[in-house]
C-alpha positions as CSV (number, residue, x, y, z in Angstrom):
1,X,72.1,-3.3,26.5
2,X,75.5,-5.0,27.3
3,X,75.9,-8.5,28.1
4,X,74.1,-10.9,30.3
5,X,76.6,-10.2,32.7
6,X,76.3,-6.9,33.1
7,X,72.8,-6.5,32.6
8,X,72.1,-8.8,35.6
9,X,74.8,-6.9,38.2
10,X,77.5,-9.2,37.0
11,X,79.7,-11.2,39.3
12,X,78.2,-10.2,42.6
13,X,74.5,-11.5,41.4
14,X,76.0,-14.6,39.8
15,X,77.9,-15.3,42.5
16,X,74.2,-15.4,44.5
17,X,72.7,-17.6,41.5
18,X,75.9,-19.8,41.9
19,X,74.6,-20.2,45.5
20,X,71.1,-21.2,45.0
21,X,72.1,-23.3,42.0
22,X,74.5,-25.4,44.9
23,X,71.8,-25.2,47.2
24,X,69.2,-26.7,44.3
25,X,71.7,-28.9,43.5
26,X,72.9,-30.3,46.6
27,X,69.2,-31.2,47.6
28,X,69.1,-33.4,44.5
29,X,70.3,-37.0,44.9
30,X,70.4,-37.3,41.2
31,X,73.4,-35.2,41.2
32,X,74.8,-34.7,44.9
33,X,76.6,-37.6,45.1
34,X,79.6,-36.1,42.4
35,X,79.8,-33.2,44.7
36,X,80.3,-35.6,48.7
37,X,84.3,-35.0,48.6
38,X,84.4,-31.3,46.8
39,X,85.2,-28.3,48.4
40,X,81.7,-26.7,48.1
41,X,83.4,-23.3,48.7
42,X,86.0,-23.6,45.9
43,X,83.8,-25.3,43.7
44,X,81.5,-22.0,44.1
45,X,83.8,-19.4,43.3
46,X,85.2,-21.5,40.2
47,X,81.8,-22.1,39.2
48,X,80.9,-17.9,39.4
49,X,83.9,-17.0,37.9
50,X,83.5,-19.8,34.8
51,X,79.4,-18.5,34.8
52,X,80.5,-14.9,34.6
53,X,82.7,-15.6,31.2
54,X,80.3,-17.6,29.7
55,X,77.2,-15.3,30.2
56,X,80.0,-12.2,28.8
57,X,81.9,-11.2,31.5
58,X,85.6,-10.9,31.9
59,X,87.3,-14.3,32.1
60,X,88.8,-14.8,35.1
61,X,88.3,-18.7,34.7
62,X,91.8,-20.7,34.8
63,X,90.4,-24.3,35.6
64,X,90.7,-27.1,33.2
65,X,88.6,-27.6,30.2
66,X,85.5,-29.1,30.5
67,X,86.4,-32.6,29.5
68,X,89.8,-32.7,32.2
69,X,87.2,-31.5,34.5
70,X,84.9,-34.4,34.5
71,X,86.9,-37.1,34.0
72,X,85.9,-40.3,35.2
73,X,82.8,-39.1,36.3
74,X,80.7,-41.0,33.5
75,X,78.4,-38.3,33.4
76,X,75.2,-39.1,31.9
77,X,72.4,-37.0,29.8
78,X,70.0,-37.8,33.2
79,X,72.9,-35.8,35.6
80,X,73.6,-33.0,32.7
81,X,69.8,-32.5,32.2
82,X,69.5,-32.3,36.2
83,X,72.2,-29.4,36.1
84,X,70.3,-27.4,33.6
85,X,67.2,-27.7,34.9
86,X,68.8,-26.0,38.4
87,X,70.8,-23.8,36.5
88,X,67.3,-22.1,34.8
89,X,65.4,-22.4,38.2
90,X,68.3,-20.4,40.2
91,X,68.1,-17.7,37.1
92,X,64.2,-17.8,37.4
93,X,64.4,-17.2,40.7
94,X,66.9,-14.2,40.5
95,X,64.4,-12.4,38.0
96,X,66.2,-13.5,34.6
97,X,64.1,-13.3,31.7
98,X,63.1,-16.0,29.6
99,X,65.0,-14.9,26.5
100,X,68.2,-14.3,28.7
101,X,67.7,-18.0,30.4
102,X,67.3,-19.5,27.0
103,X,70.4,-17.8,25.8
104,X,72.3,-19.1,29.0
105,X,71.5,-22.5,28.6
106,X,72.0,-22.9,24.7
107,X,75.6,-21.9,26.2
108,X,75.9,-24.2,28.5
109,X,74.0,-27.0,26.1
110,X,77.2,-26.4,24.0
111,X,79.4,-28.2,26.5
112,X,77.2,-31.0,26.4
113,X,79.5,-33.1,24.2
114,X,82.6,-32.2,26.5
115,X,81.3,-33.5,29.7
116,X,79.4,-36.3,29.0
117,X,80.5,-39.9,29.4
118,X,84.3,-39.4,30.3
């Protein structure tokens, strides 16, 4: 079957869920405010090429780890929880199945620890 990755059409259909994720995300003043002096265009490609290695594709990511990356952000569970719950509606809407999104998330739950509170 392959991986997520290329099951799904890899980076040119998570580079579309990357895109509704921003737009789900950007709408939610929960989590918006990190995101008022980023460069929503950079911040998207980084984000589809760190998605694409996580859900098995080639990795193409060369930002900082996690915890570098959200440093003195003081994330808390309420924002991380807020990013998941986008992150599984942009896959719903792109036609993931369930077993896939639960698989992408338990993926993403596993950086929990490296963002949180730094």
């Amino acid at each position: 079957m392959g991986s997520f990755y290329e099951k799904y059409g890899g980076e040119e259909t998570i580079s579309k869920v990357v895109d509704y994720f921003y737009e789900l995300v950007l709408a939610d003043d929960t989590v918006n405010h990190f995101f008022k002096n980023t460069d929503m265009e950079k911040q998207r490609k980084h984000q589809t090429k760190f998605i694409s290695y996580a859900l098995g594709g080639p990795n193409q990511y060369t930002g900082q780890s996690m915890a570098k990356a959200h440093e003195g952000m003081n994330l808390q569970p309420v924002h991380f929880d807020a990013i998941v719950n986008h992150l599984r509606a942009a896959l719903t809407h792109f036609g993931v199945s369930q077993s896939d999104i639960d698989d992408a998330l338990s993926k993403v739950e596993a950086l929990r620890e490296d963002v949180l509170y730094k």
